[in-house]
PDB file of N, CA, C and O in Angstrom, chain B, residues numbered from 101:
ATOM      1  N   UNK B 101      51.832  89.312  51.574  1.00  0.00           N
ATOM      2  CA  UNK B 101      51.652  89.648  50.190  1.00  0.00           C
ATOM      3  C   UNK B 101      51.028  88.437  49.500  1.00  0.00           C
ATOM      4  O   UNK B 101      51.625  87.366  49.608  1.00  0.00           O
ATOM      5  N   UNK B 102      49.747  88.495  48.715  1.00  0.00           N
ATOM      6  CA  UNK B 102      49.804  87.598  47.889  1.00  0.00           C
ATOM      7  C   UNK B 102      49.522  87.441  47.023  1.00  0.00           C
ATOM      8  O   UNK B 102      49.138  86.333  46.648  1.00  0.00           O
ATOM      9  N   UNK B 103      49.588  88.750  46.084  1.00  0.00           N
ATOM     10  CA  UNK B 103      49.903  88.304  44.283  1.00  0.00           C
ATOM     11  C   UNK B 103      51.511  88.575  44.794  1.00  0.00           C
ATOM     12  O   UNK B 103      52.135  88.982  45.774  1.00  0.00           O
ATOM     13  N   UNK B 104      51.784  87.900  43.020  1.00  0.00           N
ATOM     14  CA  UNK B 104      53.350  88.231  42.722  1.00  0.00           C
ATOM     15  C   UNK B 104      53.526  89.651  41.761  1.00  0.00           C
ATOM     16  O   UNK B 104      52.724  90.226  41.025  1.00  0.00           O
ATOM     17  N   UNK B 105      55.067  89.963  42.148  1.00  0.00           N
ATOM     18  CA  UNK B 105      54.816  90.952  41.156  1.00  0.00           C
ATOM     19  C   UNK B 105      56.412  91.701  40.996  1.00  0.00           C
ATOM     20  O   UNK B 105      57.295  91.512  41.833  1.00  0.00           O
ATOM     21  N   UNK B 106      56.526  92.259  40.212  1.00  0.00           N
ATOM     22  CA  UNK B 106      57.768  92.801  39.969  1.00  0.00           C
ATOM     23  C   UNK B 106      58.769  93.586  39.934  1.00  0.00           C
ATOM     24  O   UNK B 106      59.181  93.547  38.775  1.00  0.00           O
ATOM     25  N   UNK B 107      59.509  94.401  40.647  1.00  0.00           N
ATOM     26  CA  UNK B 107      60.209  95.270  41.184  1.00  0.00           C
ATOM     27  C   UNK B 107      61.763  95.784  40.507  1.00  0.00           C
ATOM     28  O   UNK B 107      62.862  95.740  41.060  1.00  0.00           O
ATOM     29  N   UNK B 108      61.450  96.234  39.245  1.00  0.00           N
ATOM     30  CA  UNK B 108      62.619  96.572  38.496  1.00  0.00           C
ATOM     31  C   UNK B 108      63.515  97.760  38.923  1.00  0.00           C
ATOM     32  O   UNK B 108      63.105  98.910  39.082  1.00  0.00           O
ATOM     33  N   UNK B 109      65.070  97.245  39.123  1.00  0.00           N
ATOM     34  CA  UNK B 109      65.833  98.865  39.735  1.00  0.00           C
ATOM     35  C   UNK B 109      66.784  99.802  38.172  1.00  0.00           C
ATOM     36  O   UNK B 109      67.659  99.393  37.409  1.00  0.00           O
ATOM     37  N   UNK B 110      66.385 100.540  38.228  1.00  0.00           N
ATOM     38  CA  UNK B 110      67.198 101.408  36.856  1.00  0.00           C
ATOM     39  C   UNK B 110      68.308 102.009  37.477  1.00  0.00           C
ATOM     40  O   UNK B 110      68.350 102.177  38.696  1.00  0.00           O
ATOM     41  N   UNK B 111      69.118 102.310  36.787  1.00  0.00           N
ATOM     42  CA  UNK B 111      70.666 103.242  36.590  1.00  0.00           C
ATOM     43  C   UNK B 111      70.291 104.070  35.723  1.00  0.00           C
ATOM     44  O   UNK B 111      69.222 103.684  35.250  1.00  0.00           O
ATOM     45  N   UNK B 112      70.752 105.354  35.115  1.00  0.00           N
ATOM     46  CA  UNK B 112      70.674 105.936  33.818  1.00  0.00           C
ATOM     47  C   UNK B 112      69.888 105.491  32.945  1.00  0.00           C
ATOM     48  O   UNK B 112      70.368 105.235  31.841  1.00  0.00           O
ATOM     49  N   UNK B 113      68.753 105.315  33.132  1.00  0.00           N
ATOM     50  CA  UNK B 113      67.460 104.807  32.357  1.00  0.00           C
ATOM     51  C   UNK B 113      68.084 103.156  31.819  1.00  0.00           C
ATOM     52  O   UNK B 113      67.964 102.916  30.618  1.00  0.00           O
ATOM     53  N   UNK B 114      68.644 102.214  32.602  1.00  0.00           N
ATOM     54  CA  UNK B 114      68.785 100.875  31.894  1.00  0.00           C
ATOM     55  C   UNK B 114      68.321  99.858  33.318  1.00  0.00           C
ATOM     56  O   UNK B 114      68.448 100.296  34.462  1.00  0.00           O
ATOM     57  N   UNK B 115      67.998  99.030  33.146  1.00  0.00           N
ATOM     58  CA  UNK B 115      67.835  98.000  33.860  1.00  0.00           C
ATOM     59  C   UNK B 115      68.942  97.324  34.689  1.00  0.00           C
ATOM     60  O   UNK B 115      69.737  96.607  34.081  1.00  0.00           O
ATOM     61  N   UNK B 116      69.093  97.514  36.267  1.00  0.00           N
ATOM     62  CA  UNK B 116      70.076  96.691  36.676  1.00  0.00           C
ATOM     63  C   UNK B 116      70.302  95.604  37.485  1.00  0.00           C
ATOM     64  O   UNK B 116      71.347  95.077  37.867  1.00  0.00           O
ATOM     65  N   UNK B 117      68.597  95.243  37.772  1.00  0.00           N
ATOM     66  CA  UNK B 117      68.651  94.509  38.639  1.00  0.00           C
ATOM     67  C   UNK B 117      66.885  94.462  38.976  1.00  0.00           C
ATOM     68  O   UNK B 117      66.113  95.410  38.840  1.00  0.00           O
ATOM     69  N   UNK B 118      66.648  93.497  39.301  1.00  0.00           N
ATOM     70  CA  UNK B 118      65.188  93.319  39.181  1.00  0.00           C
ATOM     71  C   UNK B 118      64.528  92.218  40.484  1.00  0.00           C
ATOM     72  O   UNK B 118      65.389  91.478  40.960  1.00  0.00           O
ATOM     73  N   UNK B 119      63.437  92.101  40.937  1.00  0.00           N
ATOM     74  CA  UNK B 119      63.243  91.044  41.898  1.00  0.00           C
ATOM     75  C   UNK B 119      61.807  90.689  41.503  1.00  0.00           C
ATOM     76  O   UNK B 119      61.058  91.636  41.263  1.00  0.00           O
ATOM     77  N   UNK B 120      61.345  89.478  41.409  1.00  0.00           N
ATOM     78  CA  UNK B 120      60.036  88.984  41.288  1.00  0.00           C
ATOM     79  C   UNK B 120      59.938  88.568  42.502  1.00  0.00           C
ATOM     80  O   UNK B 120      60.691  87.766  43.054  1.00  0.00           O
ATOM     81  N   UNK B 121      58.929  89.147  42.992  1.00  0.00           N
ATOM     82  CA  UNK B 121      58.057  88.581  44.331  1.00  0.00           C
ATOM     83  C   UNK B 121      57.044  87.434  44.572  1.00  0.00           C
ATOM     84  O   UNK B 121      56.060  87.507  43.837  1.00  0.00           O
ATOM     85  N   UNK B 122      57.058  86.663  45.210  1.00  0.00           N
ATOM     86  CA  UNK B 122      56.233  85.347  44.976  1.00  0.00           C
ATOM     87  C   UNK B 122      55.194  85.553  46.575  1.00  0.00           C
ATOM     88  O   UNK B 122      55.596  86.118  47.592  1.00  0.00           O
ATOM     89  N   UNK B 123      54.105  85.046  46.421  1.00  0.00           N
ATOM     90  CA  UNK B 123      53.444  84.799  47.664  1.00  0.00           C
ATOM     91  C   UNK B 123      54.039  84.586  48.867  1.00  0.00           C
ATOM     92  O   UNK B 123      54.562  83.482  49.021  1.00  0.00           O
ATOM     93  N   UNK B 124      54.111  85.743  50.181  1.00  0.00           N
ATOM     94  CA  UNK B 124      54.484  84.894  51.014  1.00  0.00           C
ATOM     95  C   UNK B 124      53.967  85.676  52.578  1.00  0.00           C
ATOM     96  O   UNK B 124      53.781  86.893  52.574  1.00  0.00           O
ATOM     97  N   UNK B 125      53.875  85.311  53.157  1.00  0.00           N
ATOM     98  CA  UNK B 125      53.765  86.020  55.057  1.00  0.00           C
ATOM     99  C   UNK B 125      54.300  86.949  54.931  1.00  0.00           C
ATOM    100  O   UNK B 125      55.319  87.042  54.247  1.00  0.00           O
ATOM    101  N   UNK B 126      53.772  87.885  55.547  1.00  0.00           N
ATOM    102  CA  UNK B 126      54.202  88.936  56.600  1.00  0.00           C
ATOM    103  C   UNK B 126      55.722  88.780  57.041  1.00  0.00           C
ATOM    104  O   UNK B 126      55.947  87.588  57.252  1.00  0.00           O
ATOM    105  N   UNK B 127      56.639  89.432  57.214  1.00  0.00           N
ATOM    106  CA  UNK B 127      57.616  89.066  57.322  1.00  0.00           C
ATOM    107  C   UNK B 127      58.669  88.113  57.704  1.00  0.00           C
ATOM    108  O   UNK B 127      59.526  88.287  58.569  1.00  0.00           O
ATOM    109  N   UNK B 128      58.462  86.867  56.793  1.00  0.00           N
ATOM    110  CA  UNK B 128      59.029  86.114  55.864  1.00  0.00           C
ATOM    111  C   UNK B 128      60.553  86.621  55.401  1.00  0.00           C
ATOM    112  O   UNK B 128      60.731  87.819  55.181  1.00  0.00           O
ATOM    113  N   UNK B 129      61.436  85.844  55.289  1.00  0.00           N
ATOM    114  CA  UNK B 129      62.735  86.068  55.309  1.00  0.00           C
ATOM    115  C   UNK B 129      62.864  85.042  54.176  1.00  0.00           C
ATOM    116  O   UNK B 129      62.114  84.182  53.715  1.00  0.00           O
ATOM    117  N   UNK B 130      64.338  85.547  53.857  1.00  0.00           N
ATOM    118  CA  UNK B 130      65.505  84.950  53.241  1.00  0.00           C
ATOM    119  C   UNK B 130      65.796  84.349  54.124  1.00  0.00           C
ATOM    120  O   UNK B 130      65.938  84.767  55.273  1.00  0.00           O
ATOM    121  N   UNK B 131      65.974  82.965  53.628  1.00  0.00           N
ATOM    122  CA  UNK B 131      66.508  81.527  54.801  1.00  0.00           C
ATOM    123  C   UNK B 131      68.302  81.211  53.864  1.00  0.00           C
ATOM    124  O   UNK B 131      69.430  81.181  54.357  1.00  0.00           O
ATOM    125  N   UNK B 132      67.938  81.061  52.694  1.00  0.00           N
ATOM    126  CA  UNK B 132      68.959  80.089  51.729  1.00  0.00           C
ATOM    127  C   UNK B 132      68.160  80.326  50.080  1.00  0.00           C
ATOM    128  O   UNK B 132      67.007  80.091  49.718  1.00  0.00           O
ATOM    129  N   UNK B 133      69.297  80.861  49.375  1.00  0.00           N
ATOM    130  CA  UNK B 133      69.297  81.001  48.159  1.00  0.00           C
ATOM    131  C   UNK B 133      69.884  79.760  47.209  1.00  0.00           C
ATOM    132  O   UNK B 133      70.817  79.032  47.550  1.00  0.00           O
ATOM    133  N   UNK B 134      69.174  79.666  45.986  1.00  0.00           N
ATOM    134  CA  UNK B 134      69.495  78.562  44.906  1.00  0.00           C
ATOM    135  C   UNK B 134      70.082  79.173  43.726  1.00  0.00           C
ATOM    136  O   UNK B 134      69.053  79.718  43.327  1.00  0.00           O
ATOM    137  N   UNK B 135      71.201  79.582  42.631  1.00  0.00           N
ATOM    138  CA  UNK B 135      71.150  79.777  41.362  1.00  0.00           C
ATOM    139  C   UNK B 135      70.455  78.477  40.653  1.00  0.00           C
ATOM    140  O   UNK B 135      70.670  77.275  40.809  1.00  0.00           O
ATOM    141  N   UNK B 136      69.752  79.017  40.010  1.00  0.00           N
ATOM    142  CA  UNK B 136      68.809  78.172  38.791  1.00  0.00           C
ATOM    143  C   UNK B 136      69.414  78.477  37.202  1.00  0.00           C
ATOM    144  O   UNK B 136      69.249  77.601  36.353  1.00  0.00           O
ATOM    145  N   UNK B 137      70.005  79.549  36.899  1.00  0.00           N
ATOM    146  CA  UNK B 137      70.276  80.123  35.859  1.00  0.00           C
ATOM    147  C   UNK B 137      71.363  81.141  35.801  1.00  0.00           C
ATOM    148  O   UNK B 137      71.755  81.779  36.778  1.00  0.00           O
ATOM    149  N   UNK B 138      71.767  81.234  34.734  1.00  0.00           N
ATOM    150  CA  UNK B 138      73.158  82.307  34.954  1.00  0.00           C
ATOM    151  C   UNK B 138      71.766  83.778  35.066  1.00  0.00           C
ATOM    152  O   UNK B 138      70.674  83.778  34.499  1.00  0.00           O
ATOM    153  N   UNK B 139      72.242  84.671  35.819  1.00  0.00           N
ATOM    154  CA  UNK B 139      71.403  85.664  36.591  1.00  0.00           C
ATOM    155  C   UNK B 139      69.951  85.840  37.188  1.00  0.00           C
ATOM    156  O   UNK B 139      69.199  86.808  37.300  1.00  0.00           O
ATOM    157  N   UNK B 140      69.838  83.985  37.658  1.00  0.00           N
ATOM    158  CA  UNK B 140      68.538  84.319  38.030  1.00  0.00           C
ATOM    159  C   UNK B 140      68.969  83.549  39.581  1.00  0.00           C
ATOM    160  O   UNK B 140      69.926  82.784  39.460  1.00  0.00           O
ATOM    161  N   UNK B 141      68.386  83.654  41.022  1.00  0.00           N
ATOM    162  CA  UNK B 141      68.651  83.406  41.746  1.00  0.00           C
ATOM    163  C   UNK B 141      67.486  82.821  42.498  1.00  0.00           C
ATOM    164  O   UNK B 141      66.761  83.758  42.831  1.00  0.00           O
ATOM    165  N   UNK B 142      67.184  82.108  42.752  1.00  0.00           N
ATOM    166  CA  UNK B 142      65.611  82.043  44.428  1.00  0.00           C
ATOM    167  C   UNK B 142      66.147  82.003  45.456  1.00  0.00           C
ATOM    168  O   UNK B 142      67.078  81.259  45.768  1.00  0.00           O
ATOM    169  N   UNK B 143      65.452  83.055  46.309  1.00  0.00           N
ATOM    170  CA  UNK B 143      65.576  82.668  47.639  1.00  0.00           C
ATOM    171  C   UNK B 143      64.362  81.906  48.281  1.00  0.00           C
ATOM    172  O   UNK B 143      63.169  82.114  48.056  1.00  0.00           O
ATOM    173  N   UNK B 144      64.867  81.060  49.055  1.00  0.00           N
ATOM    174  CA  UNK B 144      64.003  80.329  49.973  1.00  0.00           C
ATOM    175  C   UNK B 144      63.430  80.599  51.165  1.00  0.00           C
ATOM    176  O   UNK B 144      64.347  80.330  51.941  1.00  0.00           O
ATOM    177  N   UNK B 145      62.417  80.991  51.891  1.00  0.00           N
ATOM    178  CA  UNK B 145      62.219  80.744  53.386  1.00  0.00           C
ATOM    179  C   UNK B 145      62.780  79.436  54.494  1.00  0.00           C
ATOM    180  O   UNK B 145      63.424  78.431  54.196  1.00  0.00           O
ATOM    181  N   UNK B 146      62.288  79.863  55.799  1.00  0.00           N
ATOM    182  CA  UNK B 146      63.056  78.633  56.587  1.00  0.00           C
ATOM    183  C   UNK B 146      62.599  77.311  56.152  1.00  0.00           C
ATOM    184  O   UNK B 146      63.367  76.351  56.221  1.00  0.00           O
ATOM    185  N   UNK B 147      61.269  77.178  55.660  1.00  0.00           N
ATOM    186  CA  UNK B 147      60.418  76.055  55.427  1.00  0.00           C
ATOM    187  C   UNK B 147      60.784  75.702  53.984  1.00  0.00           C
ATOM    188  O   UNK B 147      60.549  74.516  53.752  1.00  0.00           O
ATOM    189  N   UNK B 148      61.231  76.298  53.063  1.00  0.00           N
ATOM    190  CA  UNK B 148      62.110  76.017  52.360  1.00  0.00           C
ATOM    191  C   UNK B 148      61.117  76.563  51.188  1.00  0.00           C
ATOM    192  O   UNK B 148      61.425  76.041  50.116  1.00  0.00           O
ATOM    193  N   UNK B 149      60.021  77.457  51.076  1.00  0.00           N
ATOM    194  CA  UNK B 149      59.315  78.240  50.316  1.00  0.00           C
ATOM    195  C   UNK B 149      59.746  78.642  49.534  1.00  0.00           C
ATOM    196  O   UNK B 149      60.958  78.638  49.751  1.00  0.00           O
ATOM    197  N   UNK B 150      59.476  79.178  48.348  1.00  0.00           N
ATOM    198  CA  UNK B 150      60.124  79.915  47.137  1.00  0.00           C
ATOM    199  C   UNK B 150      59.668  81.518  47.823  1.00  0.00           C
ATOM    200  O   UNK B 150      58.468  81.534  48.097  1.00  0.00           O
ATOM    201  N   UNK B 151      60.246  82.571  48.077  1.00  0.00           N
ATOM    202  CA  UNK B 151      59.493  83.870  48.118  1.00  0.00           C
ATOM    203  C   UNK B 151      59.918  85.120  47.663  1.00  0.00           C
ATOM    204  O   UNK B 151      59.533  86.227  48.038  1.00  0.00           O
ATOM    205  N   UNK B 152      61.137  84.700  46.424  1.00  0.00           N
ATOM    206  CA  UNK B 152      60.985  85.698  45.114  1.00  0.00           C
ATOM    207  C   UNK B 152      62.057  84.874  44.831  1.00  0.00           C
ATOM    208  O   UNK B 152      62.453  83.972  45.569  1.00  0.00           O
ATOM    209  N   UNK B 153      62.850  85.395  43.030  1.00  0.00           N
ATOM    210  CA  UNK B 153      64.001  85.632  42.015  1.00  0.00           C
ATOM    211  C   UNK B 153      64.461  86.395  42.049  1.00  0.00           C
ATOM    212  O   UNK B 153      63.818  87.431  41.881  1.00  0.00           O
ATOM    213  N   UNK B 154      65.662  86.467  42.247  1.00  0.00           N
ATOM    214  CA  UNK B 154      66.362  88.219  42.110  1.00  0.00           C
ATOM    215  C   UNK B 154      66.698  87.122  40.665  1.00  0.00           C
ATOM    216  O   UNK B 154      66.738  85.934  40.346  1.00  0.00           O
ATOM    217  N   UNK B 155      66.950  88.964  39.946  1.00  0.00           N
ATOM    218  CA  UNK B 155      67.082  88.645  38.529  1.00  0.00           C
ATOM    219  C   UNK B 155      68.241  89.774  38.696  1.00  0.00           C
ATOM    220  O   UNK B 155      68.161  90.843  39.299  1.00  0.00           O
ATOM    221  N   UNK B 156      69.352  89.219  37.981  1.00  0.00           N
ATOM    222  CA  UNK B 156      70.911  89.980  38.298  1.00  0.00           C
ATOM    223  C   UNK B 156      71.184  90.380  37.647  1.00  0.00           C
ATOM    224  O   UNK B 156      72.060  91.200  37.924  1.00  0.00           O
ATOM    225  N   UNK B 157      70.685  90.257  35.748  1.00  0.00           N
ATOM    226  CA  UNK B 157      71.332  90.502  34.855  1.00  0.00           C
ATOM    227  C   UNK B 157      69.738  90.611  34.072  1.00  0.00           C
ATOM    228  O   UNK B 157      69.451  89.726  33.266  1.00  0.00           O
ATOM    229  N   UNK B 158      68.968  91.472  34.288  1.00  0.00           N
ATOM    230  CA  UNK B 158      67.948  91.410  33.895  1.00  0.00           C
ATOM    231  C   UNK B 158      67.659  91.466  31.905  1.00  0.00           C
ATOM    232  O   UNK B 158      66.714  91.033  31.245  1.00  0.00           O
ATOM    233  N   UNK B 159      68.971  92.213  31.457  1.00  0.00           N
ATOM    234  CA  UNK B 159      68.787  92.480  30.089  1.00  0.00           C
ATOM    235  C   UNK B 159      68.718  90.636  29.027  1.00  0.00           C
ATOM    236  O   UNK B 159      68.290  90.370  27.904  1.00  0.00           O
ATOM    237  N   UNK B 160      69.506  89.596  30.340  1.00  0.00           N
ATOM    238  CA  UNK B 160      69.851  88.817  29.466  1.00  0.00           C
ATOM    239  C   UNK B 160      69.070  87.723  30.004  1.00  0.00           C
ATOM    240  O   UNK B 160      69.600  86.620  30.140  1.00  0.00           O
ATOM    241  N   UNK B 161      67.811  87.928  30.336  1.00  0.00           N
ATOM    242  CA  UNK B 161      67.076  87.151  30.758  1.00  0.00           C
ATOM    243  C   UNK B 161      65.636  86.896  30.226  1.00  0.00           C
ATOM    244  O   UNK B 161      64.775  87.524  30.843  1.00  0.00           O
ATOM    245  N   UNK B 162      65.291  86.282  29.436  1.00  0.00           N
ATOM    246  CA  UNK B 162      64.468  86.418  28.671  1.00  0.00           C
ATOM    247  C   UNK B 162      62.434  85.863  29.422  1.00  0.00           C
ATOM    248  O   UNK B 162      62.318  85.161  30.426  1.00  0.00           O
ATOM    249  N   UNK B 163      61.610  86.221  28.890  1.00  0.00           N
ATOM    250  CA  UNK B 163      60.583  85.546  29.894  1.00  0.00           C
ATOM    251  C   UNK B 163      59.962  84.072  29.705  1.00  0.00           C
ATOM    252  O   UNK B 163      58.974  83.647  30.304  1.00  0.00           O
ATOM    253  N   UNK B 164      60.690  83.414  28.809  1.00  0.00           N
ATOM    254  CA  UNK B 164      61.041  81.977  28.401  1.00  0.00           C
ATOM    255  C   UNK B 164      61.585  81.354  29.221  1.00  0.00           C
ATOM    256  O   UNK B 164      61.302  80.161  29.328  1.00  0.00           O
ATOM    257  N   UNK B 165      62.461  81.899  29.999  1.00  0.00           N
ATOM    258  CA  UNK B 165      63.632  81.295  31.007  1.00  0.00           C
ATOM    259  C   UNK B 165      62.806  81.490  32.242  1.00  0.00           C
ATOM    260  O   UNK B 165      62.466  80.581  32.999  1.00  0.00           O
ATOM    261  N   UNK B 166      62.529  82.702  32.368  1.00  0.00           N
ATOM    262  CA  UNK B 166      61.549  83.083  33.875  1.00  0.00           C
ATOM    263  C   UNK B 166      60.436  81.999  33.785  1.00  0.00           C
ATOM    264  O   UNK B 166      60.232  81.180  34.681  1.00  0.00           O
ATOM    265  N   UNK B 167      59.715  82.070  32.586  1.00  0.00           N
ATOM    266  CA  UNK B 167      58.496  81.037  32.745  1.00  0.00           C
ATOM    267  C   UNK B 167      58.892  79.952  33.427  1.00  0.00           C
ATOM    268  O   UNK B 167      58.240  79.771  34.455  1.00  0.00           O
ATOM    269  N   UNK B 168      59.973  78.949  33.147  1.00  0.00           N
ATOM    270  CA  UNK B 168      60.376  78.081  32.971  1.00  0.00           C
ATOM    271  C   UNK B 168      60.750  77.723  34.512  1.00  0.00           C
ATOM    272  O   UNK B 168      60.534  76.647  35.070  1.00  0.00           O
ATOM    273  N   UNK B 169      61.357  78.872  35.064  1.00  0.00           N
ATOM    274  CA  UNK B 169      61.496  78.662  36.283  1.00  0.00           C
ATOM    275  C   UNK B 169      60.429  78.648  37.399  1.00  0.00           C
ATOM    276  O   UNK B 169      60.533  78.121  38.507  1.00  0.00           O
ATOM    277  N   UNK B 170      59.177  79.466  36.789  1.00  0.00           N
ATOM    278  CA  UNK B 170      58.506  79.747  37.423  1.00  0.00           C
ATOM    279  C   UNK B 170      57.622  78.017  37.323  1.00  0.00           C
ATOM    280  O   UNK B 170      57.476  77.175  38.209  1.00  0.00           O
ATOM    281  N   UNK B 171      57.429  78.014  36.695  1.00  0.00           N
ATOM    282  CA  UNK B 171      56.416  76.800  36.238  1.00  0.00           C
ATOM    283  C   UNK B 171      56.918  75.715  37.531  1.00  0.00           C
ATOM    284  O   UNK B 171      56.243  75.331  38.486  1.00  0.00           O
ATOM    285  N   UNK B 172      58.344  75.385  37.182  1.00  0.00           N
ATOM    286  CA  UNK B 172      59.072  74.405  38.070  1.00  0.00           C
ATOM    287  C   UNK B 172      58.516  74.767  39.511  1.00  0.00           C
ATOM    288  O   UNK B 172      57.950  73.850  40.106  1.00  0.00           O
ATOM    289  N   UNK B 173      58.596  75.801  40.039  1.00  0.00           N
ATOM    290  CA  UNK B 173      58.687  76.222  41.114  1.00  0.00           C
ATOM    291  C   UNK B 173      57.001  76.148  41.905  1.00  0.00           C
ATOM    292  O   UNK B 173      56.777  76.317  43.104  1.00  0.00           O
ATOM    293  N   UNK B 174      55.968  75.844  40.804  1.00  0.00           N
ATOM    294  CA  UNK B 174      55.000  75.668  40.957  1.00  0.00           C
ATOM    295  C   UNK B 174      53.633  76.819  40.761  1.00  0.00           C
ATOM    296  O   UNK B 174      52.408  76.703  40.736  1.00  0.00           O
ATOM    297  N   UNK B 175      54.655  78.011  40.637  1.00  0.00           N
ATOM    298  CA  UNK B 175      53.580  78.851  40.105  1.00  0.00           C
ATOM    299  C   UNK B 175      52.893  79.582  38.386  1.00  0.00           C
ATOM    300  O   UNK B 175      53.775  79.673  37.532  1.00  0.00           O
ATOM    301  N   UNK B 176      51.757  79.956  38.029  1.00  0.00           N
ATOM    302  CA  UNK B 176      51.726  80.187  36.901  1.00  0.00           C
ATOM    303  C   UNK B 176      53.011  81.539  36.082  1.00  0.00           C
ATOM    304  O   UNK B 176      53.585  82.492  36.609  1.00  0.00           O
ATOM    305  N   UNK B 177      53.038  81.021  34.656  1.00  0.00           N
ATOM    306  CA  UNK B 177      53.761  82.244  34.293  1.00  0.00           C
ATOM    307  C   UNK B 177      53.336  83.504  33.847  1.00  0.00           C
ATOM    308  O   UNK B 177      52.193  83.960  33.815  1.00  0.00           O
ATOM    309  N   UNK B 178      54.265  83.944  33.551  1.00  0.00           N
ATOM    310  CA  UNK B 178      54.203  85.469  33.450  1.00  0.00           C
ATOM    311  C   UNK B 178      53.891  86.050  32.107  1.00  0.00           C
ATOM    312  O   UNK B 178      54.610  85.845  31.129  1.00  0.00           O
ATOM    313  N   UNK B 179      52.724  86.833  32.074  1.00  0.00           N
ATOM    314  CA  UNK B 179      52.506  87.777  30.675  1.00  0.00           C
ATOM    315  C   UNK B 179      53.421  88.517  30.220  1.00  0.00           C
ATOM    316  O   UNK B 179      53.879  89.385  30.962  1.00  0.00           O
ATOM    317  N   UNK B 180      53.920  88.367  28.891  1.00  0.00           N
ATOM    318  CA  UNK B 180      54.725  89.579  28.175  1.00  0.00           C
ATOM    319  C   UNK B 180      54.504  91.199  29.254  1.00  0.00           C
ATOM    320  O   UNK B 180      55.327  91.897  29.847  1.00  0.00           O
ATOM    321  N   UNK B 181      53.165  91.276  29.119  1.00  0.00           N
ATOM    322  CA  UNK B 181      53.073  92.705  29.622  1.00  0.00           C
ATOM    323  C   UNK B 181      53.612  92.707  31.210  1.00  0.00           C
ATOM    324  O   UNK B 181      54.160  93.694  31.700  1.00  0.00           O
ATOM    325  N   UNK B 182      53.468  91.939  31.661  1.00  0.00           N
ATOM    326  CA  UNK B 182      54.236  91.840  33.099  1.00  0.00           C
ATOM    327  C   UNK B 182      55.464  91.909  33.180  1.00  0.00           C
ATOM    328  O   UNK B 182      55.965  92.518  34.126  1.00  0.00           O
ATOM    329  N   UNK B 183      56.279  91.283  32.177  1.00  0.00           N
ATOM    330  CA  UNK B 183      57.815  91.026  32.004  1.00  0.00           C
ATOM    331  C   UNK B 183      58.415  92.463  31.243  1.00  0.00           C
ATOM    332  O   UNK B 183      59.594  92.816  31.268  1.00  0.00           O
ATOM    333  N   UNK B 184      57.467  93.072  30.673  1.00  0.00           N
ATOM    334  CA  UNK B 184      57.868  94.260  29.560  1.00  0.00           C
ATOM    335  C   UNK B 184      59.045  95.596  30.783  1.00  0.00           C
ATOM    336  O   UNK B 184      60.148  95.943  30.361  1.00  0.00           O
ATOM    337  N   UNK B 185      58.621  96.018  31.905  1.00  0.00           N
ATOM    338  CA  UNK B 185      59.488  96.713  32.722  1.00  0.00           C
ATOM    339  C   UNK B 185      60.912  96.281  32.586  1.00  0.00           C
ATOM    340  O   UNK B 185      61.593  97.279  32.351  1.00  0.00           O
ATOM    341  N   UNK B 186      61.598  95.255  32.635  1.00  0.00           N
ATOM    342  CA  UNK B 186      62.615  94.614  31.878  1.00  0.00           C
ATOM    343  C   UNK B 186      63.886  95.301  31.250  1.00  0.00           C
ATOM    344  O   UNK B 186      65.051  95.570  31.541  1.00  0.00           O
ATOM    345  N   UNK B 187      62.681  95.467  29.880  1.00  0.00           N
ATOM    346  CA  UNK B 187      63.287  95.784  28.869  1.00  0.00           C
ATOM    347  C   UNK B 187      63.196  96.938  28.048  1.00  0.00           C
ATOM    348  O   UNK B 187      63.585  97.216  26.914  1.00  0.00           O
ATOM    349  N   UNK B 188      62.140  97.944  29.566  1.00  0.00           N
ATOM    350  CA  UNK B 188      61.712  99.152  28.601  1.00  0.00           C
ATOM    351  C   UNK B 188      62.438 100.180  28.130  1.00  0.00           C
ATOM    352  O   UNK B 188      62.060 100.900  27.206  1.00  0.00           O
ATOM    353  N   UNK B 189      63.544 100.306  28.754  1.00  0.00           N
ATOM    354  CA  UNK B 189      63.838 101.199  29.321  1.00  0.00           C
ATOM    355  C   UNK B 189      65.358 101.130  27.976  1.00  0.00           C
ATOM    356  O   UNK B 189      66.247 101.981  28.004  1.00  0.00           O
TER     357      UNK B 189
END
């Protein structure tokens, strides 16, 4: 895969859980996860790659905070309109 991109899961039309996907191989694994934020999580590859966020608590996560993480992590951030699945609902 290599854009990123975003994978929002609904309940009864609300948001419950969400995953941003980051660049990575062909099947590429979960090695070891980091909390960065209260409901935001990275998992790492073996090489110690970033290759998504699960977002746990998606309502209380704003795209200020995502930027923020994202930036750190080395990649560009995210457009409102990208982040909008979120909170559409």
């Amino acid at each position: 895969m290599r854009e990123p991109y975003l994978e929002v899961t609904f309940r009864h039309g609300r948001a419950v859980a969400a995953y941003f996907y980051l660049p990575r191989r062909p099947g590429q694994r979960s090695y070891r996860t980091r909390r960065v934020e209260p409901g935001l999580v990275i998992d790492y590859g073996r090489g110690g790659q970033p290759l998504g966020i699960e977002i746990t608590a998606p309502t209380k996560i704003s795209l200020t905070t995502l930027n923020r993480v994202l930036r750190e992590l080395g990649f560009p951030p995210l457009k409102r309109a990208d982040f909008a699945p979120l909170h559409a609902a």
